[in-house]
PDB file of N, CA, C and O in Angstrom:
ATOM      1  N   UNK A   1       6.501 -27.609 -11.895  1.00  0.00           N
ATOM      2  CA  UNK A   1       6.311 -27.598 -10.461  1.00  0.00           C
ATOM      3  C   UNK A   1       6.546 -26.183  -9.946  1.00  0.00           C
ATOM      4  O   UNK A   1       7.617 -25.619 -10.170  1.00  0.00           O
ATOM      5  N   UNK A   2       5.803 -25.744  -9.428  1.00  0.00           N
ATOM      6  CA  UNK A   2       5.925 -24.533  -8.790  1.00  0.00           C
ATOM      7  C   UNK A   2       6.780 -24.420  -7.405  1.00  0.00           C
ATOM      8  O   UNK A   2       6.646 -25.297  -6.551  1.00  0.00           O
ATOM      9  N   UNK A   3       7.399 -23.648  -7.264  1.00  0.00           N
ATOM     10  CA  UNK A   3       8.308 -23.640  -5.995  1.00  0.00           C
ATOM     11  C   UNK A   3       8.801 -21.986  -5.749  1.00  0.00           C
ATOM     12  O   UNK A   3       9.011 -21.193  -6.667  1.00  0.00           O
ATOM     13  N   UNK A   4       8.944 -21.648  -4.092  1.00  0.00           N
ATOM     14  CA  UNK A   4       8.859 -20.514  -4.037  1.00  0.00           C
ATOM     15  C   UNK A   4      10.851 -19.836  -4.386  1.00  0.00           C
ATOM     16  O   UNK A   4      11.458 -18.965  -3.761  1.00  0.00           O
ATOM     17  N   UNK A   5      11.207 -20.463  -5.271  1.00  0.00           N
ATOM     18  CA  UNK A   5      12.861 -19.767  -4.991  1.00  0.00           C
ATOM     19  C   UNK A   5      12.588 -19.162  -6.607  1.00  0.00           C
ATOM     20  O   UNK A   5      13.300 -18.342  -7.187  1.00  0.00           O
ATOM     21  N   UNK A   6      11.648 -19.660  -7.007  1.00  0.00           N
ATOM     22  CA  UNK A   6      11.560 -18.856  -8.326  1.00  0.00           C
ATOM     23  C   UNK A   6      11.044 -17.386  -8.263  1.00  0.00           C
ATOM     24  O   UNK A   6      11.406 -16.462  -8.992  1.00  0.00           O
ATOM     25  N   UNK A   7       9.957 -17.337  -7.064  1.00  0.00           N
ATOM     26  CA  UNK A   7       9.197 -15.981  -6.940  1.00  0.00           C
ATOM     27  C   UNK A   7       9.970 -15.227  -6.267  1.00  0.00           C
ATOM     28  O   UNK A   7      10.623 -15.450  -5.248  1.00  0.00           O
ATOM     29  N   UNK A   8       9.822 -14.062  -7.078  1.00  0.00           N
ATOM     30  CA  UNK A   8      10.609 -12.704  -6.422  1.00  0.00           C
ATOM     31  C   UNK A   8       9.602 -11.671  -6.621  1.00  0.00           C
ATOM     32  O   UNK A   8       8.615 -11.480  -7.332  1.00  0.00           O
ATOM     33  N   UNK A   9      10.557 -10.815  -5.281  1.00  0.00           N
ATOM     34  CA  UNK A   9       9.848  -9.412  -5.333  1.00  0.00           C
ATOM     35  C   UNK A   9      11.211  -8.449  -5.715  1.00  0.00           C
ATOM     36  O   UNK A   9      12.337  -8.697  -5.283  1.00  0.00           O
ATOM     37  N   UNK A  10      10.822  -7.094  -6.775  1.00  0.00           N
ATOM     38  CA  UNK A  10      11.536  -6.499  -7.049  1.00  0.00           C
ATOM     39  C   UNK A  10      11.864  -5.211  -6.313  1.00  0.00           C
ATOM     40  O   UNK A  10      11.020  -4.400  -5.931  1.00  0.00           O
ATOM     41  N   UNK A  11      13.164  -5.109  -6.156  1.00  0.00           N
ATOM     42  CA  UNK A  11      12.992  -3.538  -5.560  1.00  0.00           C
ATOM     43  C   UNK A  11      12.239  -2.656  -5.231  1.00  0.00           C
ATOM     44  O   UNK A  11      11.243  -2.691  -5.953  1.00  0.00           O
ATOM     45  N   UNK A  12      12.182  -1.612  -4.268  1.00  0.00           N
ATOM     46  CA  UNK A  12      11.071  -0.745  -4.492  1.00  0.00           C
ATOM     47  C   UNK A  12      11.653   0.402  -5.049  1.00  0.00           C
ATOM     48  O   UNK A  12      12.482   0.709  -4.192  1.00  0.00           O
ATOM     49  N   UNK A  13      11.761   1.474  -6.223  1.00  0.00           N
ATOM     50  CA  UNK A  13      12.327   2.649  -6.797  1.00  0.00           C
ATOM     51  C   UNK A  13      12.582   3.821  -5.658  1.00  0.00           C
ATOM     52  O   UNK A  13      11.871   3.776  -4.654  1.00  0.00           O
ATOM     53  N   UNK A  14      13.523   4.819  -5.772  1.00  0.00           N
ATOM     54  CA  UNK A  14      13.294   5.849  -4.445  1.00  0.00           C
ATOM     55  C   UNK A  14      12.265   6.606  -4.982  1.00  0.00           C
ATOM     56  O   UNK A  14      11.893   7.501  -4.222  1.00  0.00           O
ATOM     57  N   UNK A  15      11.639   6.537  -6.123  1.00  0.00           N
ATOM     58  CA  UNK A  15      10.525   7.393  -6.062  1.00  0.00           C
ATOM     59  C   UNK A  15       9.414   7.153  -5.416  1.00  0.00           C
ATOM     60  O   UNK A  15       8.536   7.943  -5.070  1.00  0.00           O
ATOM     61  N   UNK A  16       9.522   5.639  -5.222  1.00  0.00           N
ATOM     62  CA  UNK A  16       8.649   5.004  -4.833  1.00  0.00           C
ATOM     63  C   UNK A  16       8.510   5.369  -3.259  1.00  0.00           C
ATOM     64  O   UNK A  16       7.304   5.420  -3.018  1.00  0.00           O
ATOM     65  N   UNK A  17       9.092   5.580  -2.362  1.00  0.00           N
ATOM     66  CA  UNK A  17       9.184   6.432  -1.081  1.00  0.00           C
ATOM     67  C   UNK A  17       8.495   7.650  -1.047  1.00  0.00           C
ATOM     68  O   UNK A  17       7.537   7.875  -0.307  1.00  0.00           O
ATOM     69  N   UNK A  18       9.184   8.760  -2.176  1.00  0.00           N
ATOM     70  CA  UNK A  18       8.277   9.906  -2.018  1.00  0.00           C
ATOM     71  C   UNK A  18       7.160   9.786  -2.364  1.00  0.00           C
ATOM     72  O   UNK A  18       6.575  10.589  -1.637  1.00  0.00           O
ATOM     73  N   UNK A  19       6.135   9.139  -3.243  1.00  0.00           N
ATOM     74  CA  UNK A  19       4.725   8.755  -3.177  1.00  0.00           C
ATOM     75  C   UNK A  19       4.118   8.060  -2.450  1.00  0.00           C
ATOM     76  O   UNK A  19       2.904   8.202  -2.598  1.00  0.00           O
ATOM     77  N   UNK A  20       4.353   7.465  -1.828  1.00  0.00           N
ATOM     78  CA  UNK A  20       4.066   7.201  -0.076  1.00  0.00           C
ATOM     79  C   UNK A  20       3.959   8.054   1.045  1.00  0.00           C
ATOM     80  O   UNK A  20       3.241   7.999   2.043  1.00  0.00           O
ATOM     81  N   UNK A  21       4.870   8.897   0.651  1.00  0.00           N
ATOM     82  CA  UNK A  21       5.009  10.324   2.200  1.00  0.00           C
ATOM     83  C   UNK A  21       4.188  10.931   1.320  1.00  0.00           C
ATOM     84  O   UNK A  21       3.278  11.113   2.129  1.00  0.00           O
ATOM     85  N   UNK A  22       3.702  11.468   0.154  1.00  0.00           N
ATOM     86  CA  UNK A  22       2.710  12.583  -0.601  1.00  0.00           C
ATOM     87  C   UNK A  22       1.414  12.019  -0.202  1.00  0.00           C
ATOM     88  O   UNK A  22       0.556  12.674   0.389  1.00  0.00           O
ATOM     89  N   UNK A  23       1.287  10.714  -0.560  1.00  0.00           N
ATOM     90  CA  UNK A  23      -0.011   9.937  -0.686  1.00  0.00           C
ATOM     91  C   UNK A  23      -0.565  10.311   1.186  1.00  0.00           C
ATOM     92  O   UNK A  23      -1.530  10.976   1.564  1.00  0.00           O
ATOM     93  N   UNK A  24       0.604   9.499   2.100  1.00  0.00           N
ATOM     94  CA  UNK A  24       0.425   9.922   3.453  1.00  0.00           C
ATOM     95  C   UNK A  24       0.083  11.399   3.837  1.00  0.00           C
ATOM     96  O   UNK A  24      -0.557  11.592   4.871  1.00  0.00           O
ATOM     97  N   UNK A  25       0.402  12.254   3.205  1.00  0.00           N
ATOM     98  CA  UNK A  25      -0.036  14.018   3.386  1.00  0.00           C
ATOM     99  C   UNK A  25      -1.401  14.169   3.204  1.00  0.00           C
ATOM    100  O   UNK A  25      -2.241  14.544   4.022  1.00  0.00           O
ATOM    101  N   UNK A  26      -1.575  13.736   1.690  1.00  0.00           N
ATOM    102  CA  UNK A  26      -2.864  13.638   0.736  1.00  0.00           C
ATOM    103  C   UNK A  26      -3.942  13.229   2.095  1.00  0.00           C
ATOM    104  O   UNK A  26      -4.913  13.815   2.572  1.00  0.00           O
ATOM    105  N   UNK A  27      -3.410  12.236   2.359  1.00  0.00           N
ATOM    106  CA  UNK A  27      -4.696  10.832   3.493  1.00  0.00           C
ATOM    107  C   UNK A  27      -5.019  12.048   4.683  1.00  0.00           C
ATOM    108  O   UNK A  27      -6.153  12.288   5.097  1.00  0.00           O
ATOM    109  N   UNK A  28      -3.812  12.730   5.119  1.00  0.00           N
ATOM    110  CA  UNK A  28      -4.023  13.244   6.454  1.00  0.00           C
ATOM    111  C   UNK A  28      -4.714  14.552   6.146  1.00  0.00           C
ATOM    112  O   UNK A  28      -5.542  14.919   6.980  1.00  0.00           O
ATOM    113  N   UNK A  29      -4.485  15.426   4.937  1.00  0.00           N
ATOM    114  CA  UNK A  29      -5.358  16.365   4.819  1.00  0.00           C
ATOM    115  C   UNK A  29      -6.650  16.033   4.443  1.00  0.00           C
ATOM    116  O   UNK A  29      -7.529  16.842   4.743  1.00  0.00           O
ATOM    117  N   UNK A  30      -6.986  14.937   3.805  1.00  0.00           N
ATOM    118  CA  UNK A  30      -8.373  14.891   3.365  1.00  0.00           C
ATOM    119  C   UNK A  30      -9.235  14.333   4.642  1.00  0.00           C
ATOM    120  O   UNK A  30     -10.373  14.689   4.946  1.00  0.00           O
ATOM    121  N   UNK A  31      -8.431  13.391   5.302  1.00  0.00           N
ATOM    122  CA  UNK A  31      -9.105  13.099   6.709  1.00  0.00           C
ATOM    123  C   UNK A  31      -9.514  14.360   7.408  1.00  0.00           C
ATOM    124  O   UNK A  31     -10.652  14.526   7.846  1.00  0.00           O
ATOM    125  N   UNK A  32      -8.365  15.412   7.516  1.00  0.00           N
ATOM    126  CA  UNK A  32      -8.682  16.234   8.717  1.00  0.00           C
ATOM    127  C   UNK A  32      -9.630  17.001   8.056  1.00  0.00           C
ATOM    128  O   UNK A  32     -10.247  17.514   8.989  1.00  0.00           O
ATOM    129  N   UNK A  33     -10.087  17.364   7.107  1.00  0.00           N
ATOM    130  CA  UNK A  33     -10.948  18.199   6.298  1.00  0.00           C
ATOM    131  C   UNK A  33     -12.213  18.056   6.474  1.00  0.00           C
ATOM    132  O   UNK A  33     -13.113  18.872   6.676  1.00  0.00           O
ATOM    133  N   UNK A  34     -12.166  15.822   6.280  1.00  0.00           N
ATOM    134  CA  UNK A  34     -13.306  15.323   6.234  1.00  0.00           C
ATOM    135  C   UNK A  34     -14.252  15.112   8.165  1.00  0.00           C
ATOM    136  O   UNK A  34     -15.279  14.686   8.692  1.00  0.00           O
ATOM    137  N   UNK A  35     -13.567  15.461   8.326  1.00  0.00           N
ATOM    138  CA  UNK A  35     -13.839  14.813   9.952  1.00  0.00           C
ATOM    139  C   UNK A  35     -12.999  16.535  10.891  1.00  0.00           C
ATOM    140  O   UNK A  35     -11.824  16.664  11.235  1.00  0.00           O
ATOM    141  N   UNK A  36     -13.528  17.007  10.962  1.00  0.00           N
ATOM    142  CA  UNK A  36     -12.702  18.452  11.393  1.00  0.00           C
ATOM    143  C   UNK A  36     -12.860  18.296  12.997  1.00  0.00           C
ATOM    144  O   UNK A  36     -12.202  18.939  13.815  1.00  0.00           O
ATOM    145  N   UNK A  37     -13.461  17.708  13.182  1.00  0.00           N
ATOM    146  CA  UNK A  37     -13.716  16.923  14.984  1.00  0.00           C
ATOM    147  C   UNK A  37     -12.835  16.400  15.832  1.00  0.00           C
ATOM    148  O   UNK A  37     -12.515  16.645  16.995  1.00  0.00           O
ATOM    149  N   UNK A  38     -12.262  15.066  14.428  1.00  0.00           N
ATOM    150  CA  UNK A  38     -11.597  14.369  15.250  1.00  0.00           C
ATOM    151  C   UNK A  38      -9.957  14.630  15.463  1.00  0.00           C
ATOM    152  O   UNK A  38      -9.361  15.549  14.902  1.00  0.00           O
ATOM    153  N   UNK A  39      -9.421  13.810  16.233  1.00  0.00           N
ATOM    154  CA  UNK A  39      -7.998  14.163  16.825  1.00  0.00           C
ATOM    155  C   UNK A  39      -6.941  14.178  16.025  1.00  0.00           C
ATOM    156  O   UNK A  39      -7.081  13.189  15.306  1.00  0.00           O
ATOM    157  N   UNK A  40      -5.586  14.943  15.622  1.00  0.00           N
ATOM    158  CA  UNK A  40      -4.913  14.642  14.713  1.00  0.00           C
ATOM    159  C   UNK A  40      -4.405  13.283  14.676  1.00  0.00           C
ATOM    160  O   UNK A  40      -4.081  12.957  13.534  1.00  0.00           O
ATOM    161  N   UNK A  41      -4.214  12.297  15.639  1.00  0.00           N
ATOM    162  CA  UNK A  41      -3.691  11.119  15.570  1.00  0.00           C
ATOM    163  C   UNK A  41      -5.021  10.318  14.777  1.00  0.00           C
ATOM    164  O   UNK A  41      -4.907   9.172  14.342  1.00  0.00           O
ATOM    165  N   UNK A  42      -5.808  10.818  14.711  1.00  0.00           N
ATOM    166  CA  UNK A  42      -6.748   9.810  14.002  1.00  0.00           C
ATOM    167  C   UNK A  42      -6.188  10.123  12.379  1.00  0.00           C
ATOM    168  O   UNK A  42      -5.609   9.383  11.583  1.00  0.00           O
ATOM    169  N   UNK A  43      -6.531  11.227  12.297  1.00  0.00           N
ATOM    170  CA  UNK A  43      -5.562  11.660  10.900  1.00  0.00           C
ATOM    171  C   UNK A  43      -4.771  11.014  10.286  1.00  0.00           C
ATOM    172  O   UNK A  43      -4.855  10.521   9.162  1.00  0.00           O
ATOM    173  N   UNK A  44      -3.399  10.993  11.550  1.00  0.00           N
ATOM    174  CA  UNK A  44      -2.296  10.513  11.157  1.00  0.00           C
ATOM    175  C   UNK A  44      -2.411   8.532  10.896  1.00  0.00           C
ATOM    176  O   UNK A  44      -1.679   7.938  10.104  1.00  0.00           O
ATOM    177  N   UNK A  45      -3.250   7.993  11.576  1.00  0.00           N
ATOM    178  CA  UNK A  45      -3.075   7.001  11.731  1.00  0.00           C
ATOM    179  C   UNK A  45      -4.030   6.781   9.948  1.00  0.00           C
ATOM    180  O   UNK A  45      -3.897   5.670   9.435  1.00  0.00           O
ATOM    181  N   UNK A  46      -4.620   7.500   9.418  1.00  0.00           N
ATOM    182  CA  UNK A  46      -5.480   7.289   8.202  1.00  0.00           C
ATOM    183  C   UNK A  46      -3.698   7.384   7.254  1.00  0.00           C
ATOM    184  O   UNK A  46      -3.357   6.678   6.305  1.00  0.00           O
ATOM    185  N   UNK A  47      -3.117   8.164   7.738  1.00  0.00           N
ATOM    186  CA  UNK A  47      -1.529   8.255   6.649  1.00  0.00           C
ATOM    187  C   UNK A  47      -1.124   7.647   6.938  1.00  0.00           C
ATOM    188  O   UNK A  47       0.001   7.676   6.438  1.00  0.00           O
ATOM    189  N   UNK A  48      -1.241   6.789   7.638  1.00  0.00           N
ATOM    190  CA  UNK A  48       0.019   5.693   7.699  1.00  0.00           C
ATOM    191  C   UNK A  48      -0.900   4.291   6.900  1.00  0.00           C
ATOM    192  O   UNK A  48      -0.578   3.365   6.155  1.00  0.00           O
ATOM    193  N   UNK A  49      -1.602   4.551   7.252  1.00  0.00           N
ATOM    194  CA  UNK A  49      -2.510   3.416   6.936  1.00  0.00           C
ATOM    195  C   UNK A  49      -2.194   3.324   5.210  1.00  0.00           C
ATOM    196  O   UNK A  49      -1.543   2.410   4.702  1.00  0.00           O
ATOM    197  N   UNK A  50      -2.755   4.382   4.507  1.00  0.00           N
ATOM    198  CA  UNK A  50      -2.816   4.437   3.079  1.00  0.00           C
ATOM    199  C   UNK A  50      -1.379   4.673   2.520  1.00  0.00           C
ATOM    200  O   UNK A  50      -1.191   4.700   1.304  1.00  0.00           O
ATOM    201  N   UNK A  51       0.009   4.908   3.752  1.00  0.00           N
ATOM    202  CA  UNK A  51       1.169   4.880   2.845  1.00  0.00           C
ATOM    203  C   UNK A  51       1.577   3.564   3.200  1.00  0.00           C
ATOM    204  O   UNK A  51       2.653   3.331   2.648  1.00  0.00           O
ATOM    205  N   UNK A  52       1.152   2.531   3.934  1.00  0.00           N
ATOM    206  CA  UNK A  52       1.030   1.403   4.379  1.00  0.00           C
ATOM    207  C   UNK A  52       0.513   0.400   3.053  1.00  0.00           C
ATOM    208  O   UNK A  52       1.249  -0.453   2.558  1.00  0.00           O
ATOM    209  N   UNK A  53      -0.888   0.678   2.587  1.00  0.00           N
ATOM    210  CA  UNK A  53      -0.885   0.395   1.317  1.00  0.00           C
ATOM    211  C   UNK A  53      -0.816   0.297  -0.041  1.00  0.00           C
ATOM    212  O   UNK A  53      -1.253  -0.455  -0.912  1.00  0.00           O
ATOM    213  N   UNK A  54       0.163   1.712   0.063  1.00  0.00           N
ATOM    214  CA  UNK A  54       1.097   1.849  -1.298  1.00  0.00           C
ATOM    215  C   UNK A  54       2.027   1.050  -1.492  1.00  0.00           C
ATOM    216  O   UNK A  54       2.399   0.717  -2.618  1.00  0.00           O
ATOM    217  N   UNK A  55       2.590   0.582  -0.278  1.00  0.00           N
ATOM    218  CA  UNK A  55       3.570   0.026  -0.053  1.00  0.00           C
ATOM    219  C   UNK A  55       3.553  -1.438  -0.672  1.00  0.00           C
ATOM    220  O   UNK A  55       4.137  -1.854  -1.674  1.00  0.00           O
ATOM    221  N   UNK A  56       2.746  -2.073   0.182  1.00  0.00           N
ATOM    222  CA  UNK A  56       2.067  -3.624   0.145  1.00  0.00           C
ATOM    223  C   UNK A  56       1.805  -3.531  -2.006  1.00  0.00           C
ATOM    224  O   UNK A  56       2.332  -4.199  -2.895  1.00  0.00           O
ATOM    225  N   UNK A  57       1.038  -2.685  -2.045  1.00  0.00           N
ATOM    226  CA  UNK A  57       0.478  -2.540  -4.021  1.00  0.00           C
ATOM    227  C   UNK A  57       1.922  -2.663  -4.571  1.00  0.00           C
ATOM    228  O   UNK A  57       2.277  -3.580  -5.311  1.00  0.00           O
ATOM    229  N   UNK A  58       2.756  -1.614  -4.124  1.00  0.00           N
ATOM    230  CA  UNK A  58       4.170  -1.950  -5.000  1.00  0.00           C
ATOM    231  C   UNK A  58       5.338  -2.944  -4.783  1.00  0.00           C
ATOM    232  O   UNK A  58       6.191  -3.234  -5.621  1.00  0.00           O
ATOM    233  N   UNK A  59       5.240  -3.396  -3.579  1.00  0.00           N
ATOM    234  CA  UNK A  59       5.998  -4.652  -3.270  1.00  0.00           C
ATOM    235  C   UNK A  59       5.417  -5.615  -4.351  1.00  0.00           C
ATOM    236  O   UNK A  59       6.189  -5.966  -5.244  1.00  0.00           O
ATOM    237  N   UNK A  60       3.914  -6.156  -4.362  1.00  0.00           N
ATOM    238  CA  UNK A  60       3.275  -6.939  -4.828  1.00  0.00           C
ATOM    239  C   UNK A  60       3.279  -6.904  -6.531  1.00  0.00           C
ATOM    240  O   UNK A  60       3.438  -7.892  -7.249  1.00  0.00           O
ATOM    241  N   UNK A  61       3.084  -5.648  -6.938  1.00  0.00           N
ATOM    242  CA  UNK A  61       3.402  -5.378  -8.172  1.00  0.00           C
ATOM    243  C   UNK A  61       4.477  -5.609  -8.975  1.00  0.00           C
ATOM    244  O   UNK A  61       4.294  -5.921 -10.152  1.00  0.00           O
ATOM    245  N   UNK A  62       5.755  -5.484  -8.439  1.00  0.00           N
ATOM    246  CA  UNK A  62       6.945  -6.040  -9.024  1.00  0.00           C
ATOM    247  C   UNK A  62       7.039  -7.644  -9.184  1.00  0.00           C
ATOM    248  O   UNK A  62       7.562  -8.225 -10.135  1.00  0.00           O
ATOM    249  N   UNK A  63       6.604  -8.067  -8.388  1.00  0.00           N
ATOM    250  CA  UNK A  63       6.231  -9.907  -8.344  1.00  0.00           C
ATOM    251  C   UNK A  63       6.377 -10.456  -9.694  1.00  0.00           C
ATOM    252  O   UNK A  63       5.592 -10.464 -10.642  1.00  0.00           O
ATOM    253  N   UNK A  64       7.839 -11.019  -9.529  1.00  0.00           N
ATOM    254  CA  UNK A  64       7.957 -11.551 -10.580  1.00  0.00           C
ATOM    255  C   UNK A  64       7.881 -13.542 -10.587  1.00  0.00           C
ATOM    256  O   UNK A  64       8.047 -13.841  -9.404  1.00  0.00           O
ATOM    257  N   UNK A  65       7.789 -14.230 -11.020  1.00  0.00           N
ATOM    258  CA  UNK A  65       8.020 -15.787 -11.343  1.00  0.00           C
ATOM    259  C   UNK A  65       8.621 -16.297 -12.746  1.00  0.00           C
ATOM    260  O   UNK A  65       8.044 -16.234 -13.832  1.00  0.00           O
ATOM    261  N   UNK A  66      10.049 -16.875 -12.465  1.00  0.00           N
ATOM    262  CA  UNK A  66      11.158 -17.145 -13.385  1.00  0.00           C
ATOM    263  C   UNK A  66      11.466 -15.733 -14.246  1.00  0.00           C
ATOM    264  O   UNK A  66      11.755 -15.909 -15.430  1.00  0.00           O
ATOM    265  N   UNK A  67      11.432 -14.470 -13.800  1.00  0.00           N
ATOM    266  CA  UNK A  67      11.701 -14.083 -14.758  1.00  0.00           C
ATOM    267  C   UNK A  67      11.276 -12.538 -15.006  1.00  0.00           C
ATOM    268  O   UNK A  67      11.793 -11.423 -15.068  1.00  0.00           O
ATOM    269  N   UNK A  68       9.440 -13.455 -15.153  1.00  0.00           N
ATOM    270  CA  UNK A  68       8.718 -12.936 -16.323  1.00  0.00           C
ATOM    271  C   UNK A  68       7.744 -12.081 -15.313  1.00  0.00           C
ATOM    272  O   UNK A  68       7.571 -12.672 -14.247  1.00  0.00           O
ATOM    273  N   UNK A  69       7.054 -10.785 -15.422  1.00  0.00           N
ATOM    274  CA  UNK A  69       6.499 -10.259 -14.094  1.00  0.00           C
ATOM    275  C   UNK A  69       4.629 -11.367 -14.533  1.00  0.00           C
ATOM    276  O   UNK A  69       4.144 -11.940 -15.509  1.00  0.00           O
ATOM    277  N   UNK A  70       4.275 -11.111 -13.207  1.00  0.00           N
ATOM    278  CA  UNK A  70       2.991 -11.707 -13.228  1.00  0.00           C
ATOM    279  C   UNK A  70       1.875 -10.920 -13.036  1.00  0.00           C
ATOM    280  O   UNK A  70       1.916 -10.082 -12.135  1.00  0.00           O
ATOM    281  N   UNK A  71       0.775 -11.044 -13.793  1.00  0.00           N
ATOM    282  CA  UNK A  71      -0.325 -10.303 -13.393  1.00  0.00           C
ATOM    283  C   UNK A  71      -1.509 -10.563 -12.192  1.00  0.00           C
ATOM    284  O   UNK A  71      -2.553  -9.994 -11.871  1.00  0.00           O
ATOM    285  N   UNK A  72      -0.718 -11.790 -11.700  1.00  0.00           N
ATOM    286  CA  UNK A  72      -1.565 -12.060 -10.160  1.00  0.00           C
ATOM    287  C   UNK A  72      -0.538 -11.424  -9.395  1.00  0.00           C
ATOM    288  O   UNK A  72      -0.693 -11.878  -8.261  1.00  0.00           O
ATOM    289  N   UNK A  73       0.390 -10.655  -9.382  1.00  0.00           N
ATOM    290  CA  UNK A  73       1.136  -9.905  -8.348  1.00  0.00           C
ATOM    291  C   UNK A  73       0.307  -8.912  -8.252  1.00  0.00           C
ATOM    292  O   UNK A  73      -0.403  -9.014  -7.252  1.00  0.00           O
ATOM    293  N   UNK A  74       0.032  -7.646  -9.125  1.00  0.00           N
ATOM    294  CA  UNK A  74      -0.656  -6.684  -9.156  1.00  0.00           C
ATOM    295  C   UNK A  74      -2.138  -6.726  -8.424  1.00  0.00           C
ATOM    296  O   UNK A  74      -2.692  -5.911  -7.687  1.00  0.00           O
ATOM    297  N   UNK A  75      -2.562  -8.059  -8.949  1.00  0.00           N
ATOM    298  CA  UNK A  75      -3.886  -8.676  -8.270  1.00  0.00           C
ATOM    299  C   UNK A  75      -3.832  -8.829  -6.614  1.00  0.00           C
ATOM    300  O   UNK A  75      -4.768  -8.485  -5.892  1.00  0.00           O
ATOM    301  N   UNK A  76      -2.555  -9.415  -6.118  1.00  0.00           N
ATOM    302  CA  UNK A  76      -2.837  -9.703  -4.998  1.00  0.00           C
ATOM    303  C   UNK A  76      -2.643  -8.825  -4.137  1.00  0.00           C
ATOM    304  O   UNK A  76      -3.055  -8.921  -2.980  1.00  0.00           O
ATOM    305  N   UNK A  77      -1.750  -7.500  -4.757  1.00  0.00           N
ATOM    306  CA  UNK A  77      -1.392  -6.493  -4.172  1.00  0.00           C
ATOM    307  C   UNK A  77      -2.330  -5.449  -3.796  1.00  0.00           C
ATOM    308  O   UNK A  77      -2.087  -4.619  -2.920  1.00  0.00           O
ATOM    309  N   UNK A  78      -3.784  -5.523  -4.708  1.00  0.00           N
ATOM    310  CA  UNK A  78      -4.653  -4.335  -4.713  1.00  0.00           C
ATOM    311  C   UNK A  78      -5.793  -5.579  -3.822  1.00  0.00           C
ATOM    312  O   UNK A  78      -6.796  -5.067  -3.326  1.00  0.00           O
ATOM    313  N   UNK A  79      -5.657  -6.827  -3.677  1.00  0.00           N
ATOM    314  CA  UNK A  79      -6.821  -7.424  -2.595  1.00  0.00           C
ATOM    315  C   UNK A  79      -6.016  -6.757  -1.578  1.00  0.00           C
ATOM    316  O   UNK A  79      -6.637  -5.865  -1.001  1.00  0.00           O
ATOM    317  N   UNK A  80      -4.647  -6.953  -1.139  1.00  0.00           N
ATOM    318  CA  UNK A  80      -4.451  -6.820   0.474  1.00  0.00           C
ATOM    319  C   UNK A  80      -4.756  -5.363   0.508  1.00  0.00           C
ATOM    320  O   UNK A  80      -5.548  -4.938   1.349  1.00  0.00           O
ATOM    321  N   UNK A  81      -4.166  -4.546  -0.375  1.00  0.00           N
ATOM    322  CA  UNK A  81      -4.668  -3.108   0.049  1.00  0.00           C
ATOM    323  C   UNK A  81      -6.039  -2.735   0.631  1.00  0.00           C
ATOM    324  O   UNK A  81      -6.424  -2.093   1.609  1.00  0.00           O
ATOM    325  N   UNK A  82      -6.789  -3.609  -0.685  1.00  0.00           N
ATOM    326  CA  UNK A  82      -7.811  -3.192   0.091  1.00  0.00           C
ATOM    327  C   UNK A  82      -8.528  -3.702   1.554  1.00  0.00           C
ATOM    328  O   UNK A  82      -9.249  -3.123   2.368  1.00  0.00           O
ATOM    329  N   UNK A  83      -8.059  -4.851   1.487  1.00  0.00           N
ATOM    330  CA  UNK A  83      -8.336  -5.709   3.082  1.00  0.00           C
ATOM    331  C   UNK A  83      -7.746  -4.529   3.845  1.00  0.00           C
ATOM    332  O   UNK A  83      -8.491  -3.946   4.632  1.00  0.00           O
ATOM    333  N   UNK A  84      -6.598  -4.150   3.711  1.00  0.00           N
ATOM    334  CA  UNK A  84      -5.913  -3.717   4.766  1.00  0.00           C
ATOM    335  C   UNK A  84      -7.020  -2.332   4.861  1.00  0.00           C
ATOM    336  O   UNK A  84      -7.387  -2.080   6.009  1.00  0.00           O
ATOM    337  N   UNK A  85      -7.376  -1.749   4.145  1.00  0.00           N
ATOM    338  CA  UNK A  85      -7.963  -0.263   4.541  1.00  0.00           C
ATOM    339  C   UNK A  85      -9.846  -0.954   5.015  1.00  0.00           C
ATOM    340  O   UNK A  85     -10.763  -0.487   5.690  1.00  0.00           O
ATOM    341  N   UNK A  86      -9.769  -1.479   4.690  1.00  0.00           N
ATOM    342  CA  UNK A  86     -11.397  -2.072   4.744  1.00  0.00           C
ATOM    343  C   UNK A  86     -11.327  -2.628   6.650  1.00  0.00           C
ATOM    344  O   UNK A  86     -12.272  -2.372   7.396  1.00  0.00           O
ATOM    345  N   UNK A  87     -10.154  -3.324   7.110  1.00  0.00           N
ATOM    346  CA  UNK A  87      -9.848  -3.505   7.985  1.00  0.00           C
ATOM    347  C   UNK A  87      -9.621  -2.656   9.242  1.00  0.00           C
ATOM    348  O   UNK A  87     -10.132  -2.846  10.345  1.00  0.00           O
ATOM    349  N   UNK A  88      -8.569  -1.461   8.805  1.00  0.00           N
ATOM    350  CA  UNK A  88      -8.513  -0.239   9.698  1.00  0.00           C
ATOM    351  C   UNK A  88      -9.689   0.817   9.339  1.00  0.00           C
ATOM    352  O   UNK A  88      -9.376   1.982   9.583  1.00  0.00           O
ATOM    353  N   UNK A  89     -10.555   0.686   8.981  1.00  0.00           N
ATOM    354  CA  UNK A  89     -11.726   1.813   8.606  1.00  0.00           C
ATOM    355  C   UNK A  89     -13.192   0.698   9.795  1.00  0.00           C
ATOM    356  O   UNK A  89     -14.168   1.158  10.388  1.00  0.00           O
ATOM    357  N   UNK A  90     -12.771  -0.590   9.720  1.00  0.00           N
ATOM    358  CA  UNK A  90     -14.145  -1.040  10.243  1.00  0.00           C
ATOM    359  C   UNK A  90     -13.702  -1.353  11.675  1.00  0.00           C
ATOM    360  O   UNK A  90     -14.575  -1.805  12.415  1.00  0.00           O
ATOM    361  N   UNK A  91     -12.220  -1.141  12.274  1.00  0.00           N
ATOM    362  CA  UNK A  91     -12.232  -1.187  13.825  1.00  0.00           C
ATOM    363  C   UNK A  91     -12.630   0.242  14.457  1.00  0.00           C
ATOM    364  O   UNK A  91     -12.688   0.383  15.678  1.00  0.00           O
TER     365      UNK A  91
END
């Protein structure tokens, strides 16, 4: 029987922070590069967005059940990512 007190999510590492703020740099320079027009908050809102879904990938990735880690964690972690950017790119 499946039940949710078995599923866990594991820590996130502190490295795991600084590749989020790099990744967020990465997003905002390649935005402003790509689009030299638009406003820096558009920028910024592209870094938050993509350290937004580093986040969601590595929460999801640690996903463990009884134990043992699962390979539908990793799975479900790279659908929401991508919903999530597919989402803020088409408003």
């Amino acid at each position: 029987m499946f039940t949710l007190t078995l599923l866990r999510f594991s820590p996130l590492p502190k490295e795991s922070h600084l590749v989020a703020v790099l990744i967020g740099v990465l997003a905002y320079i390649v935005d402003s590069f790509a689009m030299p027009g638009s406003a820096a908050t558009d920028s910024f809102g592209t870094a938050v967005v993509a350290a937004v879904c580093w986040y969601v990938y590595k929460v999801f990735d640690g996903m463990t059940y009884d134990g043992a880690e699962t390979a539908l964690g990793t799975v479900a972690g790279l659908f929401l990512s991508v919903v999530i950017c597919i989402g803020y790119f088409m408003l």
